[in-house]
C-alpha positions as CSV (number, residue, x, y, z in Angstrom):
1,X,12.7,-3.9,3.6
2,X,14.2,-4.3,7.2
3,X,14.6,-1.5,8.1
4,X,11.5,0.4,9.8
5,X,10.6,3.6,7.0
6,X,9.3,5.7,9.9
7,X,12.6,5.7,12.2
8,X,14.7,5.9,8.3
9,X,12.7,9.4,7.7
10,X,12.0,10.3,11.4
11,X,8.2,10.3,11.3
12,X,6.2,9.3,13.9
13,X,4.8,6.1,13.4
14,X,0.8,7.1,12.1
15,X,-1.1,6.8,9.0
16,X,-2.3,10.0,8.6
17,X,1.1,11.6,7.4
18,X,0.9,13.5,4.3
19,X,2.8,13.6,1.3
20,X,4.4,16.9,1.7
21,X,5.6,15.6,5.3
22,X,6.9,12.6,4.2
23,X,9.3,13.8,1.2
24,X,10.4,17.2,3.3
25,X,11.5,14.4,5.9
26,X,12.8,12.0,3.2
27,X,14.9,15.5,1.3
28,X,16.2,16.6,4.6
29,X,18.4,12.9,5.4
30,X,18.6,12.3,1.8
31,X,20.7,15.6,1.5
32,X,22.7,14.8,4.4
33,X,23.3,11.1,3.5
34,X,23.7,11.9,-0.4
35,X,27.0,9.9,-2.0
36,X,28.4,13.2,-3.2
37,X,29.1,14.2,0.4
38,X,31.6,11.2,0.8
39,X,35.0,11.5,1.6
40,X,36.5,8.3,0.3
41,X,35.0,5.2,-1.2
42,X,33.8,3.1,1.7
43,X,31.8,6.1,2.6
44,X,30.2,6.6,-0.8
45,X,29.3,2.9,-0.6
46,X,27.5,3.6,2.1
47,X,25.9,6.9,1.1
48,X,24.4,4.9,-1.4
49,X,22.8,2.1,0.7
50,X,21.6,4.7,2.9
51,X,20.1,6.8,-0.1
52,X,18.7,3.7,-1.3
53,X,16.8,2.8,2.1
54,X,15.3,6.4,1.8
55,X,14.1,6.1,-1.7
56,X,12.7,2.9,-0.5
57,X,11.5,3.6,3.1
58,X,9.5,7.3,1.1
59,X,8.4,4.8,-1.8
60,X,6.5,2.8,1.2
61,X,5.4,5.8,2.9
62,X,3.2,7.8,0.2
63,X,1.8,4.4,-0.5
64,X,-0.9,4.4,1.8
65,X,-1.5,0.7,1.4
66,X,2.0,-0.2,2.0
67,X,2.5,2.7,4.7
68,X,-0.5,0.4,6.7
69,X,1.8,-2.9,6.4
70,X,4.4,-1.0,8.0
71,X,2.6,0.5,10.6
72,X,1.2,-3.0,11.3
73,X,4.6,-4.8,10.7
74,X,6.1,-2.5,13.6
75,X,5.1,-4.9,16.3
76,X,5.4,-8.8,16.1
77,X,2.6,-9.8,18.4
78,X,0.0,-8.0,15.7
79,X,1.3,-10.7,13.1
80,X,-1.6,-13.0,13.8
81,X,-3.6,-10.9,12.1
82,X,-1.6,-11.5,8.9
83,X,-3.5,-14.5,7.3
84,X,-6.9,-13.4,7.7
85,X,-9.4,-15.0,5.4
86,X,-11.4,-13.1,2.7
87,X,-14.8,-13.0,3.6
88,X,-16.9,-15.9,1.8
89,X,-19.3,-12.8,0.6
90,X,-16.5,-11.1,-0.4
91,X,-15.2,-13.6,-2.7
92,X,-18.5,-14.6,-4.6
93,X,-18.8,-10.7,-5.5
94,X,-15.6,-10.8,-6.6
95,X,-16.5,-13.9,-8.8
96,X,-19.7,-11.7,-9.8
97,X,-17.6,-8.9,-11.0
98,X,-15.0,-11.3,-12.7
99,X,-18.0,-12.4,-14.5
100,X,-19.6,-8.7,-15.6
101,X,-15.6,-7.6,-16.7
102,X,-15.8,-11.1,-19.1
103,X,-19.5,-10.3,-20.4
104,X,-18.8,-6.8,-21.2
105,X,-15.3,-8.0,-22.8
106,X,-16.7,-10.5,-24.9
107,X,-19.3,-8.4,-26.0
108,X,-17.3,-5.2,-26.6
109,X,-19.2,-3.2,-24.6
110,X,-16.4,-0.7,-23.1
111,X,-18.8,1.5,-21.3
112,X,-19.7,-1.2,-19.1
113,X,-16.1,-2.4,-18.8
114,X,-15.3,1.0,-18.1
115,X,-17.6,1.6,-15.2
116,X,-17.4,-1.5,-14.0
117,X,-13.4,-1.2,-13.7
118,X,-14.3,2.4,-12.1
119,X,-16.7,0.6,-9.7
120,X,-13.8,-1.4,-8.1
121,X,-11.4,1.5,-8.1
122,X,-13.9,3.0,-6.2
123,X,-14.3,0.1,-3.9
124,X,-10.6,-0.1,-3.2
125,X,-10.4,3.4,-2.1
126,X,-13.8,3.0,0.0
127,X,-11.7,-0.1,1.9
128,X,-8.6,2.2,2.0
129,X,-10.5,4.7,3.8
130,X,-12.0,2.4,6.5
131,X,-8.0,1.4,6.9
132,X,-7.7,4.8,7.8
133,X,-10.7,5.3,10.1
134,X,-9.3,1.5,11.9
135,X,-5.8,3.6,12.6
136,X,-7.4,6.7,13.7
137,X,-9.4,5.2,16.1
138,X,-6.4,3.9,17.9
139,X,-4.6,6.1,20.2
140,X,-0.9,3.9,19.6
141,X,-0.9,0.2,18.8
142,X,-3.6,-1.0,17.2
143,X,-4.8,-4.0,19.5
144,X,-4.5,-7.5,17.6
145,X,-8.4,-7.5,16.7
146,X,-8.0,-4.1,15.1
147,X,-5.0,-5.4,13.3
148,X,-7.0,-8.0,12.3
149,X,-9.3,-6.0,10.2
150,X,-7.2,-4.3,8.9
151,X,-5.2,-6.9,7.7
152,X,-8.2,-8.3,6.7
153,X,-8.8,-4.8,4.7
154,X,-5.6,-5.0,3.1
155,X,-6.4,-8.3,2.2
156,X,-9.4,-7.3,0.4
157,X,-7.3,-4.1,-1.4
158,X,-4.0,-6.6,-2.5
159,X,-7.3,-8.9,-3.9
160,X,-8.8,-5.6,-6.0
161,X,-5.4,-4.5,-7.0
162,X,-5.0,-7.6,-9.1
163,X,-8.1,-7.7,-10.7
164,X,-7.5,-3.8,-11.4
165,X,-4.1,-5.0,-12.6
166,X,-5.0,-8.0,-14.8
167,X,-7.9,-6.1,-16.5
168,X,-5.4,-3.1,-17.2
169,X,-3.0,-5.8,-18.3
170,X,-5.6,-7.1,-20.8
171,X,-6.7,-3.8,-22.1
172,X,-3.3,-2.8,-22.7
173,X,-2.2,-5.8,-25.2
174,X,-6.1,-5.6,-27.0
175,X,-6.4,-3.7,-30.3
């Protein structure tokens, strides 16, 4: 999306906004902006773009995750932080845990599978959270070594969210 979700709903640029804030912001334009309101064609072509960047711009907004690579993707000169590395520690426990999710497959055991698929869940929000506390401790623009880690924490979350996605994937199509 190129178009900035905070200045499409008129929210102030944080990560702390809550749900209810975010869709009372995103009802009020989407009612003024709705296609039905149109007077002739070109204008309902438009309505709809606009309703469409709304849907899209709240959609990013209640995502936590993606509301972070917005806030961070406001300003260019914190892009540097946009390739950080995963820690080497953090990739061998993710091999670890690849590892226990295979064991416990192959051997059927679901209540290890299970809590060991809750375990990174868990992990993910624990990452989300120190997202959170990174923005919080910033008064306005998060200086690029802040940005780092928290690019480097969304990083880490993009890195759960396919494991968390491939396993559900795989339990999905088993018997």
């Amino acid at each position: 999306m190129a178009e900035d979700p905070f200045v499409l709903l008129g929210l102030e640029p944080r990560f702390d906004l809550g749900v209810e804030q975010i869709d009372r912001a995103w009802l009020a334009r989407s009612a003024r902006a709705h296609p039905d309101r149109a007077g002739d064609p070109v204008q309902a072509a438009e309505a709809v773009r606009a309703t469409a960047l709304l849907n899209e711009a709240r959609r990013i907004l209640r995502d936590p995750f993606r509301r972070a690579e917005a806030l961070l993707d406001r300003r260019a000169t914190l892009a540097e932080g946009r390739a950080a590395a995963l820690p080497q520690e953090f990739l061998a426990e993710m091999l670890e845990r690849r590892e226990r999710l295979e064991h416990a497959a192959a051997s059927s055991d679901r209540g290890t599978l299970d809590r060991e698929l809750e375990d990174l869940r868990e992990e993910r929000r624990r990452v989300l959270d120190l997202v959170g506390t990174e923005f919080a401790r910033t008064t306005a623009e998060p200086d690029p070594a802040t940005a780092g880690r928290i690019r480097a924490a969304l990083h880490v979350i993009r890195t759960l969210d396919r494991l968390l996605e491939e396993w559900r994937t795989r339990r999905e199509s088993s018997p």
